[in-house]
C-alpha positions as CSV (number, residue, x, y, z in Angstrom):
1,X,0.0,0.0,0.0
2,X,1.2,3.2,-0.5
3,X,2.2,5.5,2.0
4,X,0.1,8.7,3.6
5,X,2.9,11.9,3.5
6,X,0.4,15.1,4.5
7,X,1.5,18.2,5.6
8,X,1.8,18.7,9.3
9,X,-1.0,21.6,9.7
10,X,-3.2,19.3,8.1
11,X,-1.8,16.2,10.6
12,X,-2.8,18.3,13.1
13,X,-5.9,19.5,12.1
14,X,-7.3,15.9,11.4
15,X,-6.0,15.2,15.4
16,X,-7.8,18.5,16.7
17,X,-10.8,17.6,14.7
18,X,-11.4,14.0,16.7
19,X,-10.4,15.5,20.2
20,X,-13.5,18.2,18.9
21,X,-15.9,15.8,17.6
22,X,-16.2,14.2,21.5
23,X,-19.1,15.1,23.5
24,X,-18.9,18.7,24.5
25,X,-18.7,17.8,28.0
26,X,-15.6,16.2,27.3
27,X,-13.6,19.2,25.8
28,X,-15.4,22.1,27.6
29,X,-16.1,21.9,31.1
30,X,-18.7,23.9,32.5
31,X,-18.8,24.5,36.0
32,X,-20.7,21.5,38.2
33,X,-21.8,24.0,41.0
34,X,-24.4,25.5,38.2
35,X,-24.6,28.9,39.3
36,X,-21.4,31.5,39.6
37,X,-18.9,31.3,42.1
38,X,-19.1,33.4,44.7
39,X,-15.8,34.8,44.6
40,X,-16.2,37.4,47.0
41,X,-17.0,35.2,50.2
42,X,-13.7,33.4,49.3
43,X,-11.1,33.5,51.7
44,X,-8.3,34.0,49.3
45,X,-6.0,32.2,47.1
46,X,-6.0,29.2,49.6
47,X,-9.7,28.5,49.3
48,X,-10.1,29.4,45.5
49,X,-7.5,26.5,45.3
50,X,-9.9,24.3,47.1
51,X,-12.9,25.3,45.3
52,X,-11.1,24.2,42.2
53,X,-9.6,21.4,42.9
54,X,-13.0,20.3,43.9
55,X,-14.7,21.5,40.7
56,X,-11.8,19.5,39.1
57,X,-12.7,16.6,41.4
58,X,-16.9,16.8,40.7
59,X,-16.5,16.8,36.9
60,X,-13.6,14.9,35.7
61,X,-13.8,14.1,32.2
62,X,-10.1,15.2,31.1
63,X,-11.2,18.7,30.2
64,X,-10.4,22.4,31.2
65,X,-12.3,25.0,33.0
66,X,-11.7,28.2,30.9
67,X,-11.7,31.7,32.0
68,X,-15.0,32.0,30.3
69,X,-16.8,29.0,32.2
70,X,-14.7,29.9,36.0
71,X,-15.3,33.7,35.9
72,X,-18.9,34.0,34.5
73,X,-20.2,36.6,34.0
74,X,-17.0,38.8,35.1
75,X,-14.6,38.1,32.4
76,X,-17.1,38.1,29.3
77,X,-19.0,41.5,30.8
78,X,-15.2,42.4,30.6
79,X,-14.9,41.5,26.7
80,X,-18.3,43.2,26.0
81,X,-17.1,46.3,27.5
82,X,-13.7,46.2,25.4
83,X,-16.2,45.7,22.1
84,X,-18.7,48.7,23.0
85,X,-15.6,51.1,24.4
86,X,-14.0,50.7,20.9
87,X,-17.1,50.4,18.7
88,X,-18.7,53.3,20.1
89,X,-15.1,55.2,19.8
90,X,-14.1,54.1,16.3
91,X,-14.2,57.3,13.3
92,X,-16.6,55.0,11.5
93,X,-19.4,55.1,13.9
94,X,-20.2,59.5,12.8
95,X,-24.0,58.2,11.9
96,X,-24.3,56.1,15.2
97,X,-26.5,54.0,12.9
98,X,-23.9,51.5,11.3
99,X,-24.9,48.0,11.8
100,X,-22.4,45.8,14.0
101,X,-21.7,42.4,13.7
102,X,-19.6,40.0,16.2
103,X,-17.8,36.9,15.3
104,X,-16.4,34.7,17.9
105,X,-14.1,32.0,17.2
106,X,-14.7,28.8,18.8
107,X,-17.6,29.7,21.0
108,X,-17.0,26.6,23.5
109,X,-20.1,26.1,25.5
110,X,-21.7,29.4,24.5
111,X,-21.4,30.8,27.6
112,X,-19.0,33.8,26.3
113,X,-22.0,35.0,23.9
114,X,-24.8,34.7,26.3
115,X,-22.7,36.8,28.8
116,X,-21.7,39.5,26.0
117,X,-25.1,40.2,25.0
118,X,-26.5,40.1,27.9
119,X,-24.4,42.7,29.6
120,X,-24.3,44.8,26.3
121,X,-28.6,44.2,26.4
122,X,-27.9,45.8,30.1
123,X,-25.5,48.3,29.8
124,X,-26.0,49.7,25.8
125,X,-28.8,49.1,24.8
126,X,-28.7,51.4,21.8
127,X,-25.4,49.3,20.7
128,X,-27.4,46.0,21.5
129,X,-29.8,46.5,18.9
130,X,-27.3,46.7,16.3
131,X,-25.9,43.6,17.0
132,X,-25.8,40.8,15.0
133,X,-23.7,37.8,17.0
134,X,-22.1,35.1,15.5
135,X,-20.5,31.5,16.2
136,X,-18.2,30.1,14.3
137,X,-16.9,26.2,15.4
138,X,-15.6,23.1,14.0
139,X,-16.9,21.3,16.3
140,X,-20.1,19.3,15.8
141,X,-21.2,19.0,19.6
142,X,-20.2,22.4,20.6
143,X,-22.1,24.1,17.3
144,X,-25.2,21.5,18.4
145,X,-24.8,22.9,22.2
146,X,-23.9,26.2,20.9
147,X,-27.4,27.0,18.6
148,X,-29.3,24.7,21.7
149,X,-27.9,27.2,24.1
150,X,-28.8,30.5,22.5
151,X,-31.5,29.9,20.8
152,X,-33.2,29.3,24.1
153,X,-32.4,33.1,25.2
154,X,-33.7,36.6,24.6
155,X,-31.0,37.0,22.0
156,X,-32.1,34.2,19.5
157,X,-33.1,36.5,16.8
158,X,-29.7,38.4,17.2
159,X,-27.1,35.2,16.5
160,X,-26.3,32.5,14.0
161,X,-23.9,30.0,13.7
162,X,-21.5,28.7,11.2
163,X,-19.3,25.3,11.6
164,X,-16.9,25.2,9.6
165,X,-12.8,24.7,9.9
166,X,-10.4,27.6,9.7
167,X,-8.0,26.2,7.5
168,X,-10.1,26.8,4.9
169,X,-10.3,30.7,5.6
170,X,-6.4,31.0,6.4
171,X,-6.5,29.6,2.6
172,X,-8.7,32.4,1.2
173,X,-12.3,31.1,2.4
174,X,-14.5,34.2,3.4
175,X,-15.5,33.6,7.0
176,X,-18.1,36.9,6.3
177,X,-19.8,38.3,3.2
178,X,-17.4,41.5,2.6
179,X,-19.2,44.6,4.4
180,X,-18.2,48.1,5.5
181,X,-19.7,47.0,8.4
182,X,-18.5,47.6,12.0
183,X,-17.0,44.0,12.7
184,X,-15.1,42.5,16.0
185,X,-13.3,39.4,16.1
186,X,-13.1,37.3,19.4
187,X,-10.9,34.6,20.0
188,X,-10.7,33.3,23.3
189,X,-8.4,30.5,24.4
190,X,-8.7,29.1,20.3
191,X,-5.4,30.0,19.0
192,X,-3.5,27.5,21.2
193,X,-5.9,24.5,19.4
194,X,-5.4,26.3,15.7
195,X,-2.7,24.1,13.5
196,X,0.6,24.9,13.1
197,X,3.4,24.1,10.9
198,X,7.1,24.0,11.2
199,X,9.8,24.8,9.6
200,X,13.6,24.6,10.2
201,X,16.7,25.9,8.6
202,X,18.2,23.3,5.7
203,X,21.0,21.8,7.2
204,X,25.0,23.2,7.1
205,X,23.2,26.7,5.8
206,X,23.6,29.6,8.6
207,X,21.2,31.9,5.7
208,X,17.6,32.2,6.8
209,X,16.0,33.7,3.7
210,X,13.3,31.3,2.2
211,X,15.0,29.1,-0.4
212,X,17.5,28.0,2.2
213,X,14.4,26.9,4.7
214,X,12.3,23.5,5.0
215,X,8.6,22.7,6.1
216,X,7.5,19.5,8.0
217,X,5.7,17.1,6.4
218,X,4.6,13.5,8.4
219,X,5.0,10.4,6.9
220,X,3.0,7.4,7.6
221,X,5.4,4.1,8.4
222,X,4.5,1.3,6.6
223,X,5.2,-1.4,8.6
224,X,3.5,-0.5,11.8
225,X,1.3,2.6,10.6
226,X,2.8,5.0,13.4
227,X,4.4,8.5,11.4
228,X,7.3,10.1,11.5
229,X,8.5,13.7,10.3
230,X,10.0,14.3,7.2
231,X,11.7,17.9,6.5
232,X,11.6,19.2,2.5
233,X,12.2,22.3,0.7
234,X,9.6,25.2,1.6
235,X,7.4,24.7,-1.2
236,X,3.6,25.9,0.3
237,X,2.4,29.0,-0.8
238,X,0.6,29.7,2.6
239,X,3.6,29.4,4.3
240,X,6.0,31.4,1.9
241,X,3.3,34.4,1.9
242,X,3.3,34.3,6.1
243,X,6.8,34.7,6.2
244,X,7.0,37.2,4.1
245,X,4.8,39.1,6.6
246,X,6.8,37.1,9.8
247,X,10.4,36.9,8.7
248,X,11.1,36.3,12.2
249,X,9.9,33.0,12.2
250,X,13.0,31.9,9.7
251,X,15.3,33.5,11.9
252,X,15.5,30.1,14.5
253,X,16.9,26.7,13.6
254,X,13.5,25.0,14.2
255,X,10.4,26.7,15.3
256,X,6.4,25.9,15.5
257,X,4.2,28.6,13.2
258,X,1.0,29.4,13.7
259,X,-0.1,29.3,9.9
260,X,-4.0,28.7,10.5
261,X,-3.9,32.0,13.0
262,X,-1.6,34.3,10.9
263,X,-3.5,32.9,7.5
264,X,-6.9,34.0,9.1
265,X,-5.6,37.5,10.1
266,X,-3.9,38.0,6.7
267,X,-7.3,38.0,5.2
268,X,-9.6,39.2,7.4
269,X,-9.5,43.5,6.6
270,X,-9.0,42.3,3.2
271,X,-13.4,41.7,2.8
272,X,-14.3,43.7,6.6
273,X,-11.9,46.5,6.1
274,X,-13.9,48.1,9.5
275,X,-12.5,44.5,11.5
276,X,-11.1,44.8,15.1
277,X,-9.6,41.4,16.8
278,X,-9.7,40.9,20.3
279,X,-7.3,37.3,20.9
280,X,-6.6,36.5,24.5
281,X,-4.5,32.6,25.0
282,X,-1.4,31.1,26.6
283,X,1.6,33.0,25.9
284,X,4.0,30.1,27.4
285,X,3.8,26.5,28.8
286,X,6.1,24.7,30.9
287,X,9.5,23.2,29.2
288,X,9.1,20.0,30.8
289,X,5.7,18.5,30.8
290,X,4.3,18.7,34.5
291,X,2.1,15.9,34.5
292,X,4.7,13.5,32.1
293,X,3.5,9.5,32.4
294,X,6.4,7.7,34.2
295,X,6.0,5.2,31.0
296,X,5.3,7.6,28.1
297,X,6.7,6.8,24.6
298,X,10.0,8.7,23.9
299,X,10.1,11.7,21.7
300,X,9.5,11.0,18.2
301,X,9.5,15.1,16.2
302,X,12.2,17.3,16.3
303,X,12.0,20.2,19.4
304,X,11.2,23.3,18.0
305,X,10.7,26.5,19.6
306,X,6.9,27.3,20.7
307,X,6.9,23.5,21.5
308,X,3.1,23.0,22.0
309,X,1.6,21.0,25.3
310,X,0.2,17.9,24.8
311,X,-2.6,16.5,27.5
312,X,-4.3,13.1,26.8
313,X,-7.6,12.1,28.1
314,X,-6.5,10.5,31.2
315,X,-4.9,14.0,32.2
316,X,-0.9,12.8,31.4
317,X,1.3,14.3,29.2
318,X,3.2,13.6,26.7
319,X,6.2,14.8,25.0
320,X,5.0,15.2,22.0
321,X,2.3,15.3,19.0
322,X,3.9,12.0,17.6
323,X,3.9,9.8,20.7
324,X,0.6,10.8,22.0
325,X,-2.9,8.9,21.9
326,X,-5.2,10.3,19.2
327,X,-7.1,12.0,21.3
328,X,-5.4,14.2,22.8
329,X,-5.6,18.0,23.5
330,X,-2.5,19.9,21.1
331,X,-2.3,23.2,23.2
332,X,0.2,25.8,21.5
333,X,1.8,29.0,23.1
334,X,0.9,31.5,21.5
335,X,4.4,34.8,20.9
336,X,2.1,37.6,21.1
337,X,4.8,40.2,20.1
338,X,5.5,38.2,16.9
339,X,2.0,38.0,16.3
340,X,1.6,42.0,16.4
341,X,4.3,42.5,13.7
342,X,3.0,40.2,11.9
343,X,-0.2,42.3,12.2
344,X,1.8,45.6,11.3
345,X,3.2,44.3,8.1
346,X,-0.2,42.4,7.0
347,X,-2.7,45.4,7.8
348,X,-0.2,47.9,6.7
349,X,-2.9,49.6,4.7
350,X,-5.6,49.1,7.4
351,X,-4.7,51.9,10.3
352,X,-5.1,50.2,13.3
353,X,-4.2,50.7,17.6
354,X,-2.4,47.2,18.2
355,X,-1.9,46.3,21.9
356,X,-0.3,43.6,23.8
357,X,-1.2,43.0,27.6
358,X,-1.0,40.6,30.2
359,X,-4.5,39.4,30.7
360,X,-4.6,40.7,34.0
361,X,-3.8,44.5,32.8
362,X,-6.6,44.0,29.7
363,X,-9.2,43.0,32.5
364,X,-7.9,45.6,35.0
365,X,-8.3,48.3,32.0
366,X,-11.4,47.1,30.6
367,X,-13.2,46.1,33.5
368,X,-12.6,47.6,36.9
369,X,-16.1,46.9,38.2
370,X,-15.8,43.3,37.3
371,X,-12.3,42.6,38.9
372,X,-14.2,43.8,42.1
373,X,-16.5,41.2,42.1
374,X,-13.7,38.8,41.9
375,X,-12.1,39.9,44.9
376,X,-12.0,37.8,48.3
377,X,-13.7,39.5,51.1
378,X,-10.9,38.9,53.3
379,X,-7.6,39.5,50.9
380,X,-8.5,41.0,48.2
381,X,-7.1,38.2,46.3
382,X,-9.1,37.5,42.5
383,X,-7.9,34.4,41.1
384,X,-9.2,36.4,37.8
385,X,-6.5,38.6,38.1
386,X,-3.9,36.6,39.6
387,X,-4.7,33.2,38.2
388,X,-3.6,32.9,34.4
389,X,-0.8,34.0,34.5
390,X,0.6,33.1,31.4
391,X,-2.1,34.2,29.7
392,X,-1.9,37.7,26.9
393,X,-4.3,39.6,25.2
394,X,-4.5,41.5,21.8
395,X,-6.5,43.9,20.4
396,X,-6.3,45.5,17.1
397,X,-8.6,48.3,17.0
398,X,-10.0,51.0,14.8
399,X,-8.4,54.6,15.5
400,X,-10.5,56.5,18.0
401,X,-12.8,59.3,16.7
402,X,-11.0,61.9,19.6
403,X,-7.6,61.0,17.7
């Protein structure tokens, strides 16, 4: 039989897109207390480690608890504010009358949207009924649970949902009809789960330009059907056309790119030329698994900077992609400083205010009010705040209309 030789975005995409297709209960967690924690009769840090551990405990089915699902509604009023401070400050919004439309990537559980419209139903009003809100997902059980969720809400009329995978809009699929309109990305926690490729410098050459670099391909082994990397001359056009944009990538021996991410921004103002992003994820991971099975396979790719985390169902690590069970989560760090010249080069004809902050300083900045009701009673500690730590946010947003 012949052997399977793919890509390694598209490797990676096939593995993200069976750890999806589980039950959303498996991927997402929600929390199993039902209503909102109550931070503020916390104790501080101490018991908001027990409280999770516990939550951990009550619902173990190998998933995470993401900001989103811990910090409801704090964290998402927080995004909604971010979206109505710059919406309502952009040059474009003179008529006050220019129709808005959302698109979050990877909604999870729907939680995020419910929470954003409600608070912008609460708070603006005016700007909520020019809202149009909507979901995009690969997933089949989080779109189902997605449309189940908010279509059972005041704010069914308001959203839609589209599933559909974003390598096919890093390749020049419209995510959106093109439209003038006023139009705000959200990604939250989606970019470390977005495939990446690598590349590496050919071998004996110290140049980094492109002709001297190679791309990853993986192989298929015929005689026990396990796959191995395989490095050949940079030949993809999505990948030639990122670097020209990120030529910082070819400046490292060996290094994880995050094609899908990049390819998607590259085209986005291209058909909403009125787009703002706001992207919060993992800026870093531990160097050494902390949770590595004392009897995990060795190694099998080549270590590469950005080295992704890999978590299995059963909550072990593993070294890497290669030696892992299929489903397993692939959870990338995401350099947010590349990311933002990458953004300066791409958009270079789309004027935009790009900033990078810690995600305690974006929710600090955005959302005073909310941090307060994360506080403890007794400390003033707000695991919202000081949990996450190696999380970052970026937002690219339209000039404001005082500028």
């Amino acid at each position: 039989w012949l052997a399977i030789i793919m890509i390694l975005r598209k490797f990676i995409g096939q593995r993200m897109g069976s750890y999806y297709a589980q039950s959303a209960d498996a991927v997402v967690g929600s929390s199993p207390m039902g209503d909102p924690i109550q931070f503020r009769r916390l104790w501080g840090e101490y018991h908001w480690k027990r409280v999770l551990d516990q939550m951990y405990r009550q619902d173990n089915n190998g998933h995470w608890f993401t900001p989103v699902e811990l910090f409801r509604p704090y964290y998402s009023n927080t995004v909604a504010n971010c979206i109505a401070q710059h919406t309502k400050d952009s040059t474009t919004q003179a008529h006050g009358d220019t129709p808005i439309d959302i698109l979050e990537l990877g909604g999870g559980r729907g939680t995020n949207a419910i929470a954003v419209l409600d608070h912008l139903k609460q708070t603006e009003p005016e700007l909520y009924e020019r809202v149009k809100y909507t979901i995009l997902d690969a997933s089949p059980t989080l779109h189902k649970l997605q449309k189940d969720r908010l279509l059972a809400t005041d704010h069914a009329k308001k959203v839609s949902f589209i599933r559909q995978d974003l390598a096919l809009v890093a390749d020049g699929k419209t995510l959106l009809p093109p439209s003038e309109n006023i139009t705000f990305v959200v990604a939250l926690e989606v970019l470390d789960n977005l495939p990446h490729d690598k590349i590496r410098t050919r071998a004996g050459s110290q140049k980094n330009t492109q002709q001297y670099l190679e791309q990853c391909t993986v192989k298929q082994n015929r005689k026990d059907g396990s796959w191995e990397e395989h490095f050949v001359p940079l030949a993809d056009p999505l990948i030639q056309k990122i670097l020209r944009c990120a030529p910082s990538y070819a400046y490292n021996s060996a290094t994880w790119v995050p094609i899908i991410a990049l390819g998607l921004l590259h085209e986005l103002p291209r058909y909403r030329p009125n787009v703002q992003v706001l992207l919060a994820d993992f800026d870093w991971f531990p160097e050494e698994p902390p949770n590595l099975q004392a009897n995990a396979p060795p190694r099998k790719s080549l270590l590469a900077q950005e080295e992704p985390l890999i978590k299995a169902m059963d909550d072990f690590d593993y070294e890497c992609y290669l030696s892992a069970p299929l489903l397993s989560d692939i959870l990338f760090p995401t350099n947010f400083l590349r990311m933002k010249e990458f953004l300066k080069r791409s958009w270079g004809d789309f004027d935009r205010d790009i900033k990078v902050r810690k995600q305690a300083e974006f929710l600090i900045h955005y959302g005073p009010e909310q941090v307060d009701q994360t506080e403890s009673w007794l400390t003033g500690y707000s695991p919202m705040i000081h949990d996450y730590s190696n999380t970052t946010v970026l937002t690219a947003t339209l000039p404001s209309s005082e500028q």
